[in-house]
Biopython code that builds the backbone (N, CA, C, O; Angstrom):
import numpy as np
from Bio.PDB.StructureBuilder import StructureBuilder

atoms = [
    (1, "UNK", "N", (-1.807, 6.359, -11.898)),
    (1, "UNK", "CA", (-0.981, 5.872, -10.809)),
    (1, "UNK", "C", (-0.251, 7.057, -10.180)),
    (1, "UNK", "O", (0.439, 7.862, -10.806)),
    (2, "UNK", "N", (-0.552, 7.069, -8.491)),
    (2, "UNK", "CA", (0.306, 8.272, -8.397)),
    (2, "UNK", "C", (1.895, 7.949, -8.300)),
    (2, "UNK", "O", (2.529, 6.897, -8.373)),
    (3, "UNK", "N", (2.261, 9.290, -8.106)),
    (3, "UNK", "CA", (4.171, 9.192, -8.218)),
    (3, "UNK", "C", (4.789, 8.227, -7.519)),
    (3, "UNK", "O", (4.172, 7.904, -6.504)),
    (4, "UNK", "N", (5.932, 7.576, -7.738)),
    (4, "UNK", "CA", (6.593, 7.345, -6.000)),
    (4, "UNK", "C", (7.322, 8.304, -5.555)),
    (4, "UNK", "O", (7.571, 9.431, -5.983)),
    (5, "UNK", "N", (7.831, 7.361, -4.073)),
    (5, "UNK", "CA", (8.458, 8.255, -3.344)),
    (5, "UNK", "C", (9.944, 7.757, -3.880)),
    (5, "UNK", "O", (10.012, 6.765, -4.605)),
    (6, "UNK", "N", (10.969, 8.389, -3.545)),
    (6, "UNK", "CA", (11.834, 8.287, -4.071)),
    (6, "UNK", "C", (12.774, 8.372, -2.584)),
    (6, "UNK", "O", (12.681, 9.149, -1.634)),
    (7, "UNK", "N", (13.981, 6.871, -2.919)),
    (7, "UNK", "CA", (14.655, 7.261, -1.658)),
    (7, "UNK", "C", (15.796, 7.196, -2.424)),
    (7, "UNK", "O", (15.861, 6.628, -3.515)),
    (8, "UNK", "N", (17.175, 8.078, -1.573)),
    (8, "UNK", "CA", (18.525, 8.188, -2.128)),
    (8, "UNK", "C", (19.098, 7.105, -1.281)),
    (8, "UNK", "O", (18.761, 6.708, -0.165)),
    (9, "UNK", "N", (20.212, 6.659, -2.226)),
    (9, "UNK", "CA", (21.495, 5.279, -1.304)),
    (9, "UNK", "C", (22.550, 6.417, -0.948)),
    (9, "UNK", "O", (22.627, 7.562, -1.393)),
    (10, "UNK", "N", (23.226, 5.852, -0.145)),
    (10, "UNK", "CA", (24.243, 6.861, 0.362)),
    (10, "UNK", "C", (25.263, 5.857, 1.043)),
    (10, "UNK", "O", (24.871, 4.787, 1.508)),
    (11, "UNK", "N", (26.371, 6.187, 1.074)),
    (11, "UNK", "CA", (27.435, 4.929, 1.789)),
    (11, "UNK", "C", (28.239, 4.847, 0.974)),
    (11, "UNK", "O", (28.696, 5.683, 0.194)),
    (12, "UNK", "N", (28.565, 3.192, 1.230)),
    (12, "UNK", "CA", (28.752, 2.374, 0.370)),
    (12, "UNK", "C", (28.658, 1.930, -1.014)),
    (12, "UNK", "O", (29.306, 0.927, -1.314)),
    (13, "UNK", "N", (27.902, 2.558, -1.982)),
    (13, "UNK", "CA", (27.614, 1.999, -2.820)),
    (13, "UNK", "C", (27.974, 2.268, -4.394)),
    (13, "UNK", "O", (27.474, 2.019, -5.492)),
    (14, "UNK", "N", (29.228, 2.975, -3.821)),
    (14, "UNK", "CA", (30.136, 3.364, -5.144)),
    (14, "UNK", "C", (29.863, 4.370, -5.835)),
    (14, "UNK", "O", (29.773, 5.554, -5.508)),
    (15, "UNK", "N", (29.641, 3.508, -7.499)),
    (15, "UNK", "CA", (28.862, 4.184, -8.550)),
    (15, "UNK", "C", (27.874, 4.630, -8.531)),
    (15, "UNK", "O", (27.667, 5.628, -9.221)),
    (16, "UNK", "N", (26.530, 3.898, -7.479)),
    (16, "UNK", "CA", (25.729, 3.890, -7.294)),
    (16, "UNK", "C", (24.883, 4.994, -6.176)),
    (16, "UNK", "O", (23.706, 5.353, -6.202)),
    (17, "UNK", "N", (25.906, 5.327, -5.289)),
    (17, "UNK", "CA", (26.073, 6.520, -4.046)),
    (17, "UNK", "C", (25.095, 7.864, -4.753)),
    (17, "UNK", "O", (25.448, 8.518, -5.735)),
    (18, "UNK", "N", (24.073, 8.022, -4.138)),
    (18, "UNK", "CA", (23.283, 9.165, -4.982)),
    (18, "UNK", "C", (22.310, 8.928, -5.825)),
    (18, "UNK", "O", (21.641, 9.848, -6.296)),
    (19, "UNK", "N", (22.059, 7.346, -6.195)),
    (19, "UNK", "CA", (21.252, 7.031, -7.002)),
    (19, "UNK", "C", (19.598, 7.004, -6.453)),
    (19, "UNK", "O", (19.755, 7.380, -5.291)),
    (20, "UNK", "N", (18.646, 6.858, -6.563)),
    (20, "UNK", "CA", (17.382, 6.963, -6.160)),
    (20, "UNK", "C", (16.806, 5.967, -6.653)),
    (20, "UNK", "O", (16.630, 5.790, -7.858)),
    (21, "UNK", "N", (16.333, 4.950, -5.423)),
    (21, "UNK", "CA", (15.293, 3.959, -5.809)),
    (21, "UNK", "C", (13.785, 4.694, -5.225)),
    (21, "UNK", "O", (13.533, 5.755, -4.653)),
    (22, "UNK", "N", (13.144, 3.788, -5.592)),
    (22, "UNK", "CA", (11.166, 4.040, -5.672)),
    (22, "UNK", "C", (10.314, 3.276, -4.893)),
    (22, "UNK", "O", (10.105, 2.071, -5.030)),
    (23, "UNK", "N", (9.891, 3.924, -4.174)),
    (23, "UNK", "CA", (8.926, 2.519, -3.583)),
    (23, "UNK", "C", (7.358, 3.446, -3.565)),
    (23, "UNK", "O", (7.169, 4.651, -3.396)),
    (24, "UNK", "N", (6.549, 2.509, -3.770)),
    (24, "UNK", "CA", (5.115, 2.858, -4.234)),
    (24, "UNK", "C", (4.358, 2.220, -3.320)),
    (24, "UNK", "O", (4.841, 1.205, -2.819)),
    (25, "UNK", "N", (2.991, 2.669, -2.892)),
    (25, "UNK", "CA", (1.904, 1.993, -1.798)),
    (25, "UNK", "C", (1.900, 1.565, -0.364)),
    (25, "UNK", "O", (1.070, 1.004, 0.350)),
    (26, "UNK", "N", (3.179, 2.047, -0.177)),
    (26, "UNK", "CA", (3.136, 1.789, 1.577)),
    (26, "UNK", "C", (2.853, 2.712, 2.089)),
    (26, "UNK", "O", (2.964, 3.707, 1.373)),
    (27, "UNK", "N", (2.432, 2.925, 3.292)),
    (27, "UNK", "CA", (1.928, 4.097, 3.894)),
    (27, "UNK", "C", (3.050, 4.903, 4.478)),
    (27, "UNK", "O", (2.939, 6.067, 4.864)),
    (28, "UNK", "N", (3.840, 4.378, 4.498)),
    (28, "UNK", "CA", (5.041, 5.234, 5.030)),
    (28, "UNK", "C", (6.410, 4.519, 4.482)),
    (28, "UNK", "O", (6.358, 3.546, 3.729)),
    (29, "UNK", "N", (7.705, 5.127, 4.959)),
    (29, "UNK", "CA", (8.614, 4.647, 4.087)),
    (29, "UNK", "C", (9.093, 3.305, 4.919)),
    (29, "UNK", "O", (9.314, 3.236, 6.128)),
    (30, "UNK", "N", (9.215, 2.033, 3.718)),
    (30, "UNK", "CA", (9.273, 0.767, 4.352)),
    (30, "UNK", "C", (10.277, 0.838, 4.747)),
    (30, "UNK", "O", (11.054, 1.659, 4.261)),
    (31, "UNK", "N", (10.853, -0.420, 6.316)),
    (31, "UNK", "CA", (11.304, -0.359, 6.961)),
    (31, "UNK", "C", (12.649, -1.116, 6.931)),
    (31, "UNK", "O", (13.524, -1.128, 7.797)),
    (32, "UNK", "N", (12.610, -1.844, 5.551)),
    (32, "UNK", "CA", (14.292, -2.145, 4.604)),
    (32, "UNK", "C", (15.159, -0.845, 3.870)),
    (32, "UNK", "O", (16.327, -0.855, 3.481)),
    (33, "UNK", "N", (14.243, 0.176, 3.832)),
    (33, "UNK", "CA", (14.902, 1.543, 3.447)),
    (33, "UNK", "C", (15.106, 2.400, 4.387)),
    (33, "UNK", "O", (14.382, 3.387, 4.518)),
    (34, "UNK", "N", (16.340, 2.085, 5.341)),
    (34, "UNK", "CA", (16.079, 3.064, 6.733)),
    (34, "UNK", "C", (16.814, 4.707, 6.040)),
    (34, "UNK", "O", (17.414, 4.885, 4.981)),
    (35, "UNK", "N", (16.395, 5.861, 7.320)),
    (35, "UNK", "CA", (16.742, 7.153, 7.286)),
    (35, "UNK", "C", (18.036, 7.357, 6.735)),
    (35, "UNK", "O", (18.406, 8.111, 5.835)),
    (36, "UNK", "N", (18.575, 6.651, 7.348)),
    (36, "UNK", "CA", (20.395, 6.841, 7.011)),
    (36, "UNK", "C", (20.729, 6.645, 5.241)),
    (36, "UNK", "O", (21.857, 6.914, 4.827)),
    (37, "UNK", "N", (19.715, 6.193, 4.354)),
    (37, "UNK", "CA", (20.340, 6.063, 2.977)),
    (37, "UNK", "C", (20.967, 4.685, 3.018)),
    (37, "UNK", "O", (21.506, 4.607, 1.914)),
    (38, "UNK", "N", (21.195, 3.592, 3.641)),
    (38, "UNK", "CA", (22.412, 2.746, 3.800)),
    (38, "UNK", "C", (21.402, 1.815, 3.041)),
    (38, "UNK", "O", (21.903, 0.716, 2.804)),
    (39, "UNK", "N", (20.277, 1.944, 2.654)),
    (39, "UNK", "CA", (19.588, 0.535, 2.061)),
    (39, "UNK", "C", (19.523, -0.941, 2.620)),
    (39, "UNK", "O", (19.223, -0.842, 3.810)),
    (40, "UNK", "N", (19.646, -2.013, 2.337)),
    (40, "UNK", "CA", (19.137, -3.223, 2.871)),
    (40, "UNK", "C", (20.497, -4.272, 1.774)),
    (40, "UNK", "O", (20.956, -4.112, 0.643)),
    (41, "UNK", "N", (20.721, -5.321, 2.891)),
    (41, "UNK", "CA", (21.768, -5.955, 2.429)),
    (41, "UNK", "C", (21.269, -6.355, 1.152)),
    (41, "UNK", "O", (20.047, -6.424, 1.019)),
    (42, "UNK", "N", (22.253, -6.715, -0.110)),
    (42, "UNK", "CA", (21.877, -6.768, -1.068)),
    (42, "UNK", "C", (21.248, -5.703, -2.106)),
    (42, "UNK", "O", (21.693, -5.947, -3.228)),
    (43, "UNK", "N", (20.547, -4.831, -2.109)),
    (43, "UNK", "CA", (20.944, -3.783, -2.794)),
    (43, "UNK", "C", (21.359, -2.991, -3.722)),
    (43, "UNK", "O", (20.757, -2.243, -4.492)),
    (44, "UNK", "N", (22.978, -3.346, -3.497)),
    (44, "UNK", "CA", (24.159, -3.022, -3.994)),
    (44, "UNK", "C", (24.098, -4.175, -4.813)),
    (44, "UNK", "O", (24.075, -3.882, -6.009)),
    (45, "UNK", "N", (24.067, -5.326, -4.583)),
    (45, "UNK", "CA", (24.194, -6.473, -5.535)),
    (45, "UNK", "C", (22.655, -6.377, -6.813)),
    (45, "UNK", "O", (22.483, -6.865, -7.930)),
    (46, "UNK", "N", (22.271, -5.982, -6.410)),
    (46, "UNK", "CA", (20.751, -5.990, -7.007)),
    (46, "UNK", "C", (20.936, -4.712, -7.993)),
    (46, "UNK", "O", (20.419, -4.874, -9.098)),
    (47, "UNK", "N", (21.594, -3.452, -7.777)),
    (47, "UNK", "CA", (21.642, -2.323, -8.731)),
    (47, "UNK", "C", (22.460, -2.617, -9.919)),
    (47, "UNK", "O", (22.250, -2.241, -11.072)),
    (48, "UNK", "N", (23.824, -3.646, -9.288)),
    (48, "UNK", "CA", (25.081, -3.824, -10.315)),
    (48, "UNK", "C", (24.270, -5.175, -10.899)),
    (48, "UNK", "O", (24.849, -5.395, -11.962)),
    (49, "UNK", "N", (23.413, -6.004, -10.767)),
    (49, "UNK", "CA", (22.722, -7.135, -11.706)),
    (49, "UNK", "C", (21.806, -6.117, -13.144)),
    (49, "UNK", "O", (21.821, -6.405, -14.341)),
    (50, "UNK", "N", (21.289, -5.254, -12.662)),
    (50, "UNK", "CA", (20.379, -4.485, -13.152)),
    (50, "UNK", "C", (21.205, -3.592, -14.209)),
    (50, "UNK", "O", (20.849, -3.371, -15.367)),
    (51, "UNK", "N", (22.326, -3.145, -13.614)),
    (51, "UNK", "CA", (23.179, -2.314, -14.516)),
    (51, "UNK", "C", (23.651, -3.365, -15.624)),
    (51, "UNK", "O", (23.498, -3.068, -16.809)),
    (52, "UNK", "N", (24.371, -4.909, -15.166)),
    (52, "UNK", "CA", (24.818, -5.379, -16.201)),
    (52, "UNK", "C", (24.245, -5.849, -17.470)),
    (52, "UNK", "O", (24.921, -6.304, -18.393)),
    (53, "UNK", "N", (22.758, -5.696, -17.473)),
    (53, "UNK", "CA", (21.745, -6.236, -17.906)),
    (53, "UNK", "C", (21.020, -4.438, -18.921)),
    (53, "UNK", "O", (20.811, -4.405, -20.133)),
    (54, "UNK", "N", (20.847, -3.477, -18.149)),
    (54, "UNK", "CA", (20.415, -2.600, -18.843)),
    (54, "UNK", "C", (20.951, -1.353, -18.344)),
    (54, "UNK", "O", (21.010, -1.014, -17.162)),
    (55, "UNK", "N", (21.440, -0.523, -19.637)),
    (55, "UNK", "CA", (22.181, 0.478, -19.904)),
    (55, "UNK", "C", (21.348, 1.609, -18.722)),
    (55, "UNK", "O", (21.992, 2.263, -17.902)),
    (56, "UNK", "N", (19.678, 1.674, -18.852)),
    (56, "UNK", "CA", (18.939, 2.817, -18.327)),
    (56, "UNK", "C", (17.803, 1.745, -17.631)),
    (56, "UNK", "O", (17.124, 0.890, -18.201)),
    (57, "UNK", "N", (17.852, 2.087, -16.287)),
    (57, "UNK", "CA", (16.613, 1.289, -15.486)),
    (57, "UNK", "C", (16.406, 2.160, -14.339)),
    (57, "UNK", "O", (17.151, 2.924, -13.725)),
    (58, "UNK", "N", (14.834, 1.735, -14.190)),
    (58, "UNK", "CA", (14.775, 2.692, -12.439)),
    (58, "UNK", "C", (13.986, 1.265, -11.440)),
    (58, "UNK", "O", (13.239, 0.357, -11.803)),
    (59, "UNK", "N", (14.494, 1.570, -10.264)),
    (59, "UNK", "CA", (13.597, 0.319, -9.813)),
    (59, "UNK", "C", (12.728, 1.048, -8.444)),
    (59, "UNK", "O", (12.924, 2.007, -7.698)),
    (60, "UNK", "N", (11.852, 0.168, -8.579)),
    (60, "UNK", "CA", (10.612, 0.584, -7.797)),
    (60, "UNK", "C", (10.030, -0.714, -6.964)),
    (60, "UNK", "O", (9.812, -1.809, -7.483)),
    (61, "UNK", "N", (9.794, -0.353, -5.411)),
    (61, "UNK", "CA", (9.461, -1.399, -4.215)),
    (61, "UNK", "C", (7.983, -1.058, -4.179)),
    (61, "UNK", "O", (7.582, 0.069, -3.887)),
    (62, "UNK", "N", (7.034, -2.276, -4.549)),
    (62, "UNK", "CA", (5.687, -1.867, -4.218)),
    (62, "UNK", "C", (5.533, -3.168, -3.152)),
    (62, "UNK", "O", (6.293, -4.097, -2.877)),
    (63, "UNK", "N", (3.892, -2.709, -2.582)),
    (63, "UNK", "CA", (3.512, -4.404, -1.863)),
    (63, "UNK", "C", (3.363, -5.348, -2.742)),
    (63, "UNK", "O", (3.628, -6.462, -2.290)),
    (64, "UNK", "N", (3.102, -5.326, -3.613)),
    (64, "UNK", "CA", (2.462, -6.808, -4.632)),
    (64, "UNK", "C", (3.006, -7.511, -4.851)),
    (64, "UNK", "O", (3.331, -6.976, -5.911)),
    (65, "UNK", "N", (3.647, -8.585, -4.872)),
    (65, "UNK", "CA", (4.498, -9.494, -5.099)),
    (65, "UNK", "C", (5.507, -9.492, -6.743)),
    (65, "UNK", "O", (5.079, -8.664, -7.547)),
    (66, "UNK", "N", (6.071, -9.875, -6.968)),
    (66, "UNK", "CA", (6.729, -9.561, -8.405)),
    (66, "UNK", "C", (7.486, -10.565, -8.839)),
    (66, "UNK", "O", (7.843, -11.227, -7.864)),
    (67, "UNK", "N", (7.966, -11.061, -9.988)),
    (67, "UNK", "CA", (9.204, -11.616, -10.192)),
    (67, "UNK", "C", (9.613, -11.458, -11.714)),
    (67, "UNK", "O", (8.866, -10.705, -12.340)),
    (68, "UNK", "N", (10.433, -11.903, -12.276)),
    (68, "UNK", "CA", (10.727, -11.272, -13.362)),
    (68, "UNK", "C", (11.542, -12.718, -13.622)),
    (68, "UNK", "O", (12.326, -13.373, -12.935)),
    (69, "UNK", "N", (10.896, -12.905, -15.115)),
    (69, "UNK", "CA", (11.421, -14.301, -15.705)),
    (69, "UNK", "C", (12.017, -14.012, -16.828)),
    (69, "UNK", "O", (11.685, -12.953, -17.359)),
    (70, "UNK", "N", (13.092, -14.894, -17.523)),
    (70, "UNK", "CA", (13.627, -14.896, -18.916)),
    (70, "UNK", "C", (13.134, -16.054, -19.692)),
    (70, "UNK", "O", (13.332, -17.187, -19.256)),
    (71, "UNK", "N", (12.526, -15.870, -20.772)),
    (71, "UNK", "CA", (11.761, -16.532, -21.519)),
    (71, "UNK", "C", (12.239, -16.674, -23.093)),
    (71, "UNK", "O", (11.252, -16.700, -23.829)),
    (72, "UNK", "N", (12.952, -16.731, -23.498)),
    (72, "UNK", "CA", (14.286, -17.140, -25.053)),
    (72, "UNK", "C", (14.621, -15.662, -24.342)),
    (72, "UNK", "O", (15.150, -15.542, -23.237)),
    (73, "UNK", "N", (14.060, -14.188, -25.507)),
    (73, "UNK", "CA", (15.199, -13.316, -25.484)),
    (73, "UNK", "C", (13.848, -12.114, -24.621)),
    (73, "UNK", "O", (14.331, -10.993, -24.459)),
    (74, "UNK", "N", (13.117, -12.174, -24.370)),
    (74, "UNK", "CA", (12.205, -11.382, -23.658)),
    (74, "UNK", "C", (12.201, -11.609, -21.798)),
    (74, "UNK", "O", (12.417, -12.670, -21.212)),
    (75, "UNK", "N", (11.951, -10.532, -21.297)),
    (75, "UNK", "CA", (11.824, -11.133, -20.195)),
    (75, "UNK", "C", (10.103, -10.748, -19.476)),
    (75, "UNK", "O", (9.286, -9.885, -19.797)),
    (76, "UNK", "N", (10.080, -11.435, -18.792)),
    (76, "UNK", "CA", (8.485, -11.488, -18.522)),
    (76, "UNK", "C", (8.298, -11.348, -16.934)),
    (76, "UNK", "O", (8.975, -11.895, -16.063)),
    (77, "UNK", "N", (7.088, -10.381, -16.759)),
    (77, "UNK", "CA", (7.224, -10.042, -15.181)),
    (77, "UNK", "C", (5.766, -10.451, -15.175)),
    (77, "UNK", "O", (5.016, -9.745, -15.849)),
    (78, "UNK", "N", (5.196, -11.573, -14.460)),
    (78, "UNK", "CA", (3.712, -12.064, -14.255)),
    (78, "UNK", "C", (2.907, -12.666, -15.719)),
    (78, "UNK", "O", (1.687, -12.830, -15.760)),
    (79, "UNK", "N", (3.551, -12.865, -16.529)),
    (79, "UNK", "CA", (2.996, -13.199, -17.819)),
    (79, "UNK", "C", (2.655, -11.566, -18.638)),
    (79, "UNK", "O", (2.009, -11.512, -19.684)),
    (80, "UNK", "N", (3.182, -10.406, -17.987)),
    (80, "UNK", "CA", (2.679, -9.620, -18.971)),
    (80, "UNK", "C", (4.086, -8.751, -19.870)),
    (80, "UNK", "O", (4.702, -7.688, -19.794)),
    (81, "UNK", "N", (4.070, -9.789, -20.567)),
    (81, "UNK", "CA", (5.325, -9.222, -21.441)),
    (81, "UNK", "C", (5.163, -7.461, -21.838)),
    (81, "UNK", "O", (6.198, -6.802, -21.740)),
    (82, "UNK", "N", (4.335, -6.994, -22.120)),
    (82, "UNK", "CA", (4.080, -5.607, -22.525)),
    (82, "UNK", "C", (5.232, -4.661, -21.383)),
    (82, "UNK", "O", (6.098, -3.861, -21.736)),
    (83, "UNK", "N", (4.940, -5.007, -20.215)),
    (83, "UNK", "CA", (6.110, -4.381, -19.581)),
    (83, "UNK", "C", (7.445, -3.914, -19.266)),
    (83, "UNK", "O", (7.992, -2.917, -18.796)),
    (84, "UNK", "N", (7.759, -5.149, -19.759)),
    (84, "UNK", "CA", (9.679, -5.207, -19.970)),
    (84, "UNK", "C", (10.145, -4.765, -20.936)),
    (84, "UNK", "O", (11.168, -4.083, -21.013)),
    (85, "UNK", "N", (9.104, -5.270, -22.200)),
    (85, "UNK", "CA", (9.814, -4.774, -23.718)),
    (85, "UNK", "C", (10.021, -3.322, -23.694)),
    (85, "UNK", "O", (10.810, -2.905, -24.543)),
    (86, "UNK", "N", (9.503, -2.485, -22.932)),
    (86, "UNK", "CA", (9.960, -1.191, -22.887)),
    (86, "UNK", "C", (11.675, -1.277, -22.434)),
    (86, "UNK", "O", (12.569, -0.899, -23.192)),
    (87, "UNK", "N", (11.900, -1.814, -21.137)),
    (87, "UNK", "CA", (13.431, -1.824, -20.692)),
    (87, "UNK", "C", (14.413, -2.771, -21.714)),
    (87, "UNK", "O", (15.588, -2.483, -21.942)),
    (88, "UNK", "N", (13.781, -3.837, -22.229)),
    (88, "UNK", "CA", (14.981, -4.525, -23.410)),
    (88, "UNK", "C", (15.169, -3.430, -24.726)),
    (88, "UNK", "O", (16.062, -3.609, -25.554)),
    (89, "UNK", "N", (14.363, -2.458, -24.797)),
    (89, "UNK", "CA", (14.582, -1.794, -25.700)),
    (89, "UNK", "C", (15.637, -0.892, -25.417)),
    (89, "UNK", "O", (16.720, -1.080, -25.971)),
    (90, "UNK", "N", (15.496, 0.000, -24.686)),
    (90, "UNK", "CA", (16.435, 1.106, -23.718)),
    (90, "UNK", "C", (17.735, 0.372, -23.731)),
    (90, "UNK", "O", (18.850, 0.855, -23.928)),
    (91, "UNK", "N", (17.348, -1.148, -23.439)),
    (91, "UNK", "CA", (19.331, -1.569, -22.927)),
    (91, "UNK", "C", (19.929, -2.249, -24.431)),
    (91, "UNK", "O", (21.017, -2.812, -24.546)),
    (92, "UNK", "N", (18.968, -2.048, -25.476)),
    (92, "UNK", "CA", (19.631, -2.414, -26.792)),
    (92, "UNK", "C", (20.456, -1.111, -27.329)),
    (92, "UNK", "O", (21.451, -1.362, -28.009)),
    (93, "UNK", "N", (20.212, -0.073, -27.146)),
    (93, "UNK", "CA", (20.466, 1.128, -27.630)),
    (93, "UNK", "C", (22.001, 1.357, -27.456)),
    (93, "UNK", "O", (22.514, 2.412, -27.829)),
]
sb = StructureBuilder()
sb.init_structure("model")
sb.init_model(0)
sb.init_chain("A")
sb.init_seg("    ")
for serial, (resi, resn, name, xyz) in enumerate(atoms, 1):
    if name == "N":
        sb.init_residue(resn, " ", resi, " ")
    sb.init_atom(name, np.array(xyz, "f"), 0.0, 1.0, " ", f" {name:<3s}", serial, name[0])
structure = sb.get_structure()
């Protein structure tokens, strides 16, 4: 898989100001991540869900559709549990 691209938040976004999200497979940089760093409403709400949940995460925007379920104590993204158990591990630590 190649790398992503990596975009910085800038603004608003506190703790978060400087942080770098990922987006993978678009041909150019999508058009909810504008030049300015300011990101897309919500965001900010979406980094601090992610933080309260796990200590170390990176997040990444591809085309494919996604969702991410809680299932007892695992969480499951498309039925393929193999994926997440990497991040419940990281945020047990």
């Amino acid at each position: 898989m190649p790398r992503p691209n990596a975009y910085k938040v800038k603004g608003s976004f506190g703790e978060f100001h400087g942080s770098k999200v990922y987006y993978h497979g678009f041909p150019k940089r999508p058009s909810f991540l504008p030049k300015s760093g300011r990101g897309f409403g919500g965001l900010k709400y979406l980094l601090q869900k992610l933080k309260s949940k796990f200590r170390k995460f990176s997040l990444t925007f591809t085309l494919e559709e996604d969702s991410i379920k809680k299932h007892k104590s695992q969480f499951i993204s498309d039925g393929h549990r193999v994926l997440l158990q990497p991040l419940r591990a990281i945020a047990s630590h």
